[in-house]
Structures are given as structure tokens and as C-alpha cells.
TORRODREN-752203 format. One line per field, with one value per residue (C-alpha): residue in three letters; x, y, z. Coordinates in nm, 2 decimals. Each point is the difference from the previous one (the first is absolute). Layout:
BEGIN
resn = [ala  ...] .
x = [X  ...] .
y = [Y  ...] .
z = [Z  ...] .
This chain:
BEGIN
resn = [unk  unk  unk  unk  unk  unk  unk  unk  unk  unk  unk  unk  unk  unk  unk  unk  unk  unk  unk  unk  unk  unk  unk  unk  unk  unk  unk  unk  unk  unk  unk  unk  unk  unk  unk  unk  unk  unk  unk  unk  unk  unk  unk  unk  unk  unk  unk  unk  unk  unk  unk  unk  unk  unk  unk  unk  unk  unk  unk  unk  unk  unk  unk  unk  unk  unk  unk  unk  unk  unk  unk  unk  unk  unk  unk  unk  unk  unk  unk  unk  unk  unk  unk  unk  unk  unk  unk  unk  unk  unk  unk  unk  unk  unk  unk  unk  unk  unk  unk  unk  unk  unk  unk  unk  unk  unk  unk  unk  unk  unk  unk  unk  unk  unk  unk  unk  unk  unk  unk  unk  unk  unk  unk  unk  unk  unk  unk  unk  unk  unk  unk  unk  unk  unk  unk  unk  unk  unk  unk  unk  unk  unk  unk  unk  unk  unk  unk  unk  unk  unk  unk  unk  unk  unk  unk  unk  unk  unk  unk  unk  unk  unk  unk  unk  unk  unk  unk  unk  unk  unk  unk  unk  unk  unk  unk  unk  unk  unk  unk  unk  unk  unk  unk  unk  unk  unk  unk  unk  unk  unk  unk  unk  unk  unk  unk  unk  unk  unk  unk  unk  unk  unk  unk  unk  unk  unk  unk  unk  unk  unk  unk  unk  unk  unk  unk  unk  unk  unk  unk  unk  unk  unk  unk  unk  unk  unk  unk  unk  unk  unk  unk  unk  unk  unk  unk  unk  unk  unk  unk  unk  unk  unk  unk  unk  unk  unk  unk  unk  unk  unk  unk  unk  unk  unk  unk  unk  unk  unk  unk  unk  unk  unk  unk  unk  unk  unk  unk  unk  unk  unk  unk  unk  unk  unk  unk  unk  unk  unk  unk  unk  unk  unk  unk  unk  unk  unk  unk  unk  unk  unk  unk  unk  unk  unk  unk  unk  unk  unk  unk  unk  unk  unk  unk  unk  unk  unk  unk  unk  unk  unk  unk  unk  unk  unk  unk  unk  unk  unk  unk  unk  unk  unk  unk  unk  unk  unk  unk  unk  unk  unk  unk  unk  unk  unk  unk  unk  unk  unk  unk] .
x = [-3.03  -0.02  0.32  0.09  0.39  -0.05  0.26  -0.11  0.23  -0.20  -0.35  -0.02  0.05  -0.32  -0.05  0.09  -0.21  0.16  -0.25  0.10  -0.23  0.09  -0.15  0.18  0.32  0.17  0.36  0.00  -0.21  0.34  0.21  -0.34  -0.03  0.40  0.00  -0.30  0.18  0.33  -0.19  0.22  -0.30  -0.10  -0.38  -0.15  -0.25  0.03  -0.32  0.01  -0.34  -0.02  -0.24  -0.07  0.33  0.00  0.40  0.23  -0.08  -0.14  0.34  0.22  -0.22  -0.02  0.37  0.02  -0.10  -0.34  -0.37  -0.14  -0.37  -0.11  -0.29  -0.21  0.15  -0.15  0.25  0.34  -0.26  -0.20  0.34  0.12  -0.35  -0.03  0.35  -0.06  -0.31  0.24  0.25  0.04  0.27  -0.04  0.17  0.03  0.18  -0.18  0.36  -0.06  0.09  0.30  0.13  0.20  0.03  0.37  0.10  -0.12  -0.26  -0.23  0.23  0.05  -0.37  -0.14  0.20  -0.16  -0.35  0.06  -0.29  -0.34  -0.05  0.26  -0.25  0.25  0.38  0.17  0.34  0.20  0.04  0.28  -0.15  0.15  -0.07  -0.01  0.08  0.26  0.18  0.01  -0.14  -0.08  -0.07  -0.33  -0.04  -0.29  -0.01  0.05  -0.16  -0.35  0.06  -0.40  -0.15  0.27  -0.19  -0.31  0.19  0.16  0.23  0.33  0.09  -0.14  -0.20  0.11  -0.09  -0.13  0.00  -0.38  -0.16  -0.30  -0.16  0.04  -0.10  -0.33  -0.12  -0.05  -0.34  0.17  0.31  0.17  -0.24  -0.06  -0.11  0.37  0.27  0.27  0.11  -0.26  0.26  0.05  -0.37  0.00  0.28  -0.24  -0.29  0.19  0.16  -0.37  -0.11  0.24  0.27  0.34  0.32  0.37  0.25  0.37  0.23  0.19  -0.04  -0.14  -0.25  0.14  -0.25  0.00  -0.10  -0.06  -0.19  -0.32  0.01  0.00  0.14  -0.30  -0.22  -0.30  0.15  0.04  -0.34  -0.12  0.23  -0.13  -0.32  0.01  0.20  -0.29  -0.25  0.24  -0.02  -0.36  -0.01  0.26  -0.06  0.26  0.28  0.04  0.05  0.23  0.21  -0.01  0.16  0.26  0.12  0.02  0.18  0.26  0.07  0.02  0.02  0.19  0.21  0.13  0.08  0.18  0.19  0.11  0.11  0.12  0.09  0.22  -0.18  -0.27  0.18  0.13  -0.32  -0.12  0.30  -0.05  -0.31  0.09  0.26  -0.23  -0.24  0.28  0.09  -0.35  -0.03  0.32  -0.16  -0.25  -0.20  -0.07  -0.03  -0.33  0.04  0.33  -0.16  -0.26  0.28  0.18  -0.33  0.03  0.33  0.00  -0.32  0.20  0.34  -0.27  -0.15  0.30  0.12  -0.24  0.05  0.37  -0.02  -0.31  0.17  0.39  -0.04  0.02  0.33  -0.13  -0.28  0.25  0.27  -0.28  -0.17  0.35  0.08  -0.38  0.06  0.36  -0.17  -0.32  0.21  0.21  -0.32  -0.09  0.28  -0.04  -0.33  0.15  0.24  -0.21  -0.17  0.29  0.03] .
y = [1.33  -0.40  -0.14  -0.38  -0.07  -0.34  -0.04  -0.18  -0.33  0.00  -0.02  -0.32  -0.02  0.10  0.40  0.10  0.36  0.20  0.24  0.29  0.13  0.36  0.25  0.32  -0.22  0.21  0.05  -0.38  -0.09  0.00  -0.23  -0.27  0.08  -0.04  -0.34  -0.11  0.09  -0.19  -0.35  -0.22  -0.15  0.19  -0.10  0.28  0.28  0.26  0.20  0.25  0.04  0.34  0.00  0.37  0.16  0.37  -0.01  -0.02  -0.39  0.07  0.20  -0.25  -0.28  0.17  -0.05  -0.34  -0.25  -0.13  -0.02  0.29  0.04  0.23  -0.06  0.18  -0.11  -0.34  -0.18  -0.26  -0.23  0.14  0.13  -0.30  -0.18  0.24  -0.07  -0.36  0.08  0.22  -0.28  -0.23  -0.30  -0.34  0.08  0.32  0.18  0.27  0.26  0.30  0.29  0.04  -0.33  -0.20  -0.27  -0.23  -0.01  -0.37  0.02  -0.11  -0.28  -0.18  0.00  -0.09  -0.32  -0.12  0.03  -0.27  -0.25  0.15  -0.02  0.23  0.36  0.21  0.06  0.14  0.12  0.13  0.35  0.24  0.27  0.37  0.20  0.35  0.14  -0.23  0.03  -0.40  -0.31  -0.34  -0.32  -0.16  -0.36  -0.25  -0.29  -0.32  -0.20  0.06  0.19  0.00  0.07  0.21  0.22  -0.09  0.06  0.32  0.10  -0.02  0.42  0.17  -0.20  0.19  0.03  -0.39  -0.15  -0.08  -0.17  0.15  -0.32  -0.05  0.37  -0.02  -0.29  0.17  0.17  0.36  0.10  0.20  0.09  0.40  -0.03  -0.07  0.31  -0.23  -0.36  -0.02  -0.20  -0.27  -0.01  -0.04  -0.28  -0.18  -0.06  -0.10  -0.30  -0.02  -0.07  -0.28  0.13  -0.02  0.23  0.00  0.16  0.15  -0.01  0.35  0.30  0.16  0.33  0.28  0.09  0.38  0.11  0.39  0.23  -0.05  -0.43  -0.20  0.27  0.23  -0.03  0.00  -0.24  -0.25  0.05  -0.12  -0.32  -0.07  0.02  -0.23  -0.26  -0.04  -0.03  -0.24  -0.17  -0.04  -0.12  -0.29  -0.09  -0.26  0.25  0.13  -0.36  -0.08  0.30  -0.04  -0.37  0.10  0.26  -0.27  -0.23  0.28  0.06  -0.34  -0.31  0.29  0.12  -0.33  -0.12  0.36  -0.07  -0.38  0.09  0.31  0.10  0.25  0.23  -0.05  0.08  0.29  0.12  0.02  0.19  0.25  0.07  0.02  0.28  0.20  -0.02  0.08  0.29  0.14  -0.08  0.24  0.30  0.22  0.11  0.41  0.04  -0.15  -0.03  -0.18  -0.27  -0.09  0.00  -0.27  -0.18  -0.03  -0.11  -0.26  -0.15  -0.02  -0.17  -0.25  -0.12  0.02  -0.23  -0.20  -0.05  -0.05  -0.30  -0.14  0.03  -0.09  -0.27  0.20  0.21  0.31  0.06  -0.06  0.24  0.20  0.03  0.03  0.35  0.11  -0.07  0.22  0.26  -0.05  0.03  0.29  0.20  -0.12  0.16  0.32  0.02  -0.04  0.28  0.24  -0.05  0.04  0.40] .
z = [-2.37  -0.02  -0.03  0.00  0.15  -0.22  -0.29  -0.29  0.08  0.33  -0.13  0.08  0.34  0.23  0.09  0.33  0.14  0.23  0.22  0.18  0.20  0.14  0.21  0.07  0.01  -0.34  0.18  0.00  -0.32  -0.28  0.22  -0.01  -0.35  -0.11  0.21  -0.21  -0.31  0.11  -0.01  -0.16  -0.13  -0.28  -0.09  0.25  -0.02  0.30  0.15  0.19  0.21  0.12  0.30  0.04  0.04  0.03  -0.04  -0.29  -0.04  -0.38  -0.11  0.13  -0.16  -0.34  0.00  -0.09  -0.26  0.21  0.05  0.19  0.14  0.28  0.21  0.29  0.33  0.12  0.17  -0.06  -0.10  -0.23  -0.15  -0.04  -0.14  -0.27  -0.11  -0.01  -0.19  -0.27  -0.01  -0.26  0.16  0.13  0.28  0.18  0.27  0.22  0.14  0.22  -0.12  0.28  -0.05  -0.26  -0.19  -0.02  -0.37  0.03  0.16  -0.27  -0.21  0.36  0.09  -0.29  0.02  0.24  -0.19  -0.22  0.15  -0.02  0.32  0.19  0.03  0.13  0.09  0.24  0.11  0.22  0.08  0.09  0.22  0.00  0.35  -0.15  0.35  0.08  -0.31  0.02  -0.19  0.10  -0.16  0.08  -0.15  -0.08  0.21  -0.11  0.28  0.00  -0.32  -0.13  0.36  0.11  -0.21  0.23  0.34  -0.09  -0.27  0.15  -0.12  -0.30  -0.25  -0.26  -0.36  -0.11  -0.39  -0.04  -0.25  -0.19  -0.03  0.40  0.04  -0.20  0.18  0.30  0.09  0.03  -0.07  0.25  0.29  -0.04  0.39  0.08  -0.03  0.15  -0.06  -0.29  -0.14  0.29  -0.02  -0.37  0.07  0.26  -0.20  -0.32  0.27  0.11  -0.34  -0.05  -0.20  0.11  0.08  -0.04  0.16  -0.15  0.26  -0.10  0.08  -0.36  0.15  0.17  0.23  0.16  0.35  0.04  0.28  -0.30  -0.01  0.30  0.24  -0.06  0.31  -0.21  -0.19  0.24  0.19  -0.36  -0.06  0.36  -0.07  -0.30  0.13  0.26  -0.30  -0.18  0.31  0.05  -0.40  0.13  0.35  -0.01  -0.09  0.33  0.15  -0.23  -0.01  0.42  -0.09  -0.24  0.23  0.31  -0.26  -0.10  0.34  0.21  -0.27  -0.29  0.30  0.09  -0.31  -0.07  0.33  -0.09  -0.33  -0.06  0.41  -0.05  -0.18  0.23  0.27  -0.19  -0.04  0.37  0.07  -0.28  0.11  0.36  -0.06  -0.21  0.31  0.27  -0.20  -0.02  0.39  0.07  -0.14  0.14  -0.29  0.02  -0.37  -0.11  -0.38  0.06  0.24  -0.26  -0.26  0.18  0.09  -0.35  -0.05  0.32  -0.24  -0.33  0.23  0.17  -0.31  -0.21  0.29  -0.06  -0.37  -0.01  0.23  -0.15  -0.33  0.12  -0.23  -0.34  -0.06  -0.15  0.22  0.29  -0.09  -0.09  0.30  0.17  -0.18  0.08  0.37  0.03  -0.19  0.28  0.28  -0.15  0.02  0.32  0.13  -0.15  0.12  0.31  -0.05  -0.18  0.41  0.21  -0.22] .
């Protein structure tokens, strides 16, 4: 069934397609869906690209007011090129089936495509560790906020607001040769090709890792190997992202330290408590040592991010709770040890 979510008094403002591609991913599929449906902009169509599951992804689809097609298994981006090719907006969003979509997600990106120029846009993230049973907030830079893209995506790119026009002006669409980060390459070419990108600074994706995404050690032997090929396609990406991360920590560092020293200092000693604690123990339980491998990541980086982002009251107070709730599993890691 083909179902516009338009409403007659919004006709006149431009479609907006929302693709879900999905393989196999039908526990997660109706929360993608639902978020899709819960767009406070109302001019949408929703597809659902089925790439081959063999689960219940067609029941759970069926249950809602959308476009469904089914295809033989090809790949994320051959998912997501068909539904591209089915979709009828000038602007369209490509989700994952295990992530979702803030409520204004689309009204607050589309904004920002008012000039005919702007090709994409992007936003910031909040990323869910299944395992962990904690989020984080992972934000868009706005230094260096079109090459960031260029010198690595500072977390997950996340679902972007493309336009068709932008899209179509490409050779390809999504490279079928990729089966991760087919959308940073997609991202890369469209900067390549002149257009431009803006950047939402809020967190408006929710963005799921499980033992099937990023922790999958196939998985990642895969995003490594097309990170190198996205390096060899821009040999200046490397260079650059070498530079930025000099910047962030000797020039960025300073300036952190000048004018916001307290929470710098804060900082070190956060992350030199986590690491004295871990030192203490001597680790006979193997699945709890790579569980707090884990967790001593999420504390550094979450670090990190607070002090970089001291500036801004939500992110800081946000970044506060995450790091109590790090260290509160850090230390029953370290119990679960001791038993």
C-alpha cells in the first residue's frame, strides 16, 4: 500500500521520502517506522526497502500506513538506491532499520535547504550502546564543519536530508561496492561535486549499536576495509584528518585549558581514576576485562566531549550524568571480578 503522510493544507510545501532499508532487522523495524510517522512535518511518504529478509520484516511492515517492496538480497546500497528510485520527494532521508528519527528531524533540516545550493544536512546524533544500556551525544563540528566530513566524521554520520536534485547529479547513486559507510561516501562526492552541506547542531537520530552493527567483527573488518578505499578515492583526507587531530589535541587543548581550566583539569583526573582503578584489579574473568575495555573507551571519549563542549549547558550536564552512570559501571565491572 502507497500512502502519502501529506494533509491536504500541506500540499504545498515540497515532499519529503523517508527510506528504510532493512535486512533481517524486523525486532527493530516498527520503532524506525513509528519515528518516521511522528515527523512533525507532515508532507512525507515512507518506504520500506526490504533487502532480502528471511524474518518477520514483511508482517511488521504490513502494519502500517507505507510503501513496501521486497527485493533479492544485494546489499545497504542497492536497498537503499531502489528506494530512491521508488520515491517520489525533493528531498529524501535514507534511516536504518535499527535506528530512529527525532520527531523534528525533518522540519529542522529542511530549513536549512532553502538556497539551492546546500546538497545535504546533517545532524547530530544521540548514540545508544545496546550492551551498555547507555547513550551518548555525538555532535557536528562547527569548525571545519564541511571538511570535518573529509577528515573523519567526528561519531556516527547518521541519517542525512539529501536533495534529489543533488542526488541525481551524481554519476551513481550509492556505490553497491560499499556495505559500510556508503553513505559518507555518498556525502563525499556530493562535496566533490560542488554542492554544499549544513549542519543542525542537535541531537535529532538515535543511533543503535548491537553485537550485529559496529560490534560485529565482520562488521568492522568491512568498515576498515572501506575507509581505506575512501581513502585512496581522497588522498588528502588522511592528511587532513592527521591535522585536525594534532589541532584538537595541542592548539584545541590549550585553548580548552585557558578558557574553560577547570573542566579540563577535571577531565584528566576523571580519566586517571578510571585508569587506577582498572590498574588495581587483576583481571581472571575475561568477558568482564573486555567489558570494561569498553567502558574505559565510552569514560575517555565522553571525557573528551564534555570538556570540548563545556561551553553549552545541556551537552555539559549531559555529559556529566553519562560520566556517573560510566563510572558506576566501571565499578561493577570491577566487582562482578573481585566474586
Amino acid at each position: 500500500m502507497s500512502v502519502s503522510c501529506g494533509q491536504n493544507s500541506k500540499l504545498n510545501q515540497p515532499l519529503v521520502s523517508i527510506i528504510i532499508s532493512t535486512y533481517n532487522y524486523g525486532h527493530y523495524l516498527a520503532e524506525a517506522i513509528e519515528s518516521a510517522l511522528n515527523q512533525t512535518y507532515k508532507n512525507i511518504e515512507i518506504i520500506v526497502v526490504d533487502d532480502g529478509s528471511t524474518d518477520n520484516t514483511k508482517s511488521v511492515a504490513k502494519n502500517y500506513p507505507i510503501k513496501y517492496v521486497f527485493q533479492k538480497h544485494q546489499g545497504v546500497s542497492a536497498a537503499k538506491n531502489h528506494g530512491v528510485r521508488m520515491s517520489n520527494g525533493e528531498f529524501f532521508v535514507c534511516l536504518d532499520a535499527d535506528d530512529k528519527l527525532s520527531p523534528e528531524f525533518v522540519t529542522k533540516t529542511l530549513k536549512l535547504m532553502e538556497k539551492p545550493d546546500v546538497g545535504f544536512v546533517r545532524t547530530g546524533s544521540i548514540v545508544y550502546n545496546e550492551d551498555l544500556k547507555i547513550g551518548n551525544v555525538w555532535m557536528p563540528r562547527k569548525l571545519f564543519s564541511k571538511y570535518s566530513l573529509f577528515a573523519g566524521w567526528w561519531g556516527a554520520l547518521g541519517p542525512v536530508l539529501i536533495r534529489r536534485a543533488a542526488f541525481d547529479s551524481l554519476d551513481h547513486g550509492f556505490d553497491t561496492n560499499f556495505k559500510a559507510f556508503e553513505d559518507l561516501d555518498l556525502c563525499f562526492r556530493l562535496l566533490a561535486r560542488g554542492w554544499r552541506t549544513k549542519a543542525v547542531y542537535e541531537p535529532l537520530h538515535w543511533y543503535r549499536i548491537h553485537k550485529n552493527s559496529t560490534v560485529n567483527p565482520k562488521t568492522k573488518e568491512i568498515e576498515r576495509h572501506n575507509i581505506q578505499v575512501i581513502n585512496q578515492k581522497y588522498w588528502f583526507r588522511e592528511s587532513y584528518r592527521k591535522f585536525y587531530s594534532f589541532y584538537l589535541r595541542s592548539f584545541g587543548a590549550a585553548a580548552m585549558l585557558i578558557t574553560h581550566p577547570i573542566c579540563y583539569l577535571k577531565g584528566i583526573q576523571t580519566k586517571t581514576r578510571a585508569r587506577i582503578w582498572i590498574k588495581s584489579q587483576k583481571w581472571n574473568n575475561t568477558d568482564e576485562n573486555e567489558r570494561v575495555k569498553e567502558v574505559f573507551k565510552e569514560i575517555q571519549m565522553t571525557t573528551d566531549m564534555l570538556t570540548q563542549w563545556s561551553y553549552n549547558k545541556y551537552l555539559k550536564n549531559y555529559y556529566k550524568n553519562q560520566l556517573r552512570k560510566l563510572e558506576d559501571l566501571l565499578k561493577d565491572a570491577i566487582l562482578n571480578n573481585r566474586q
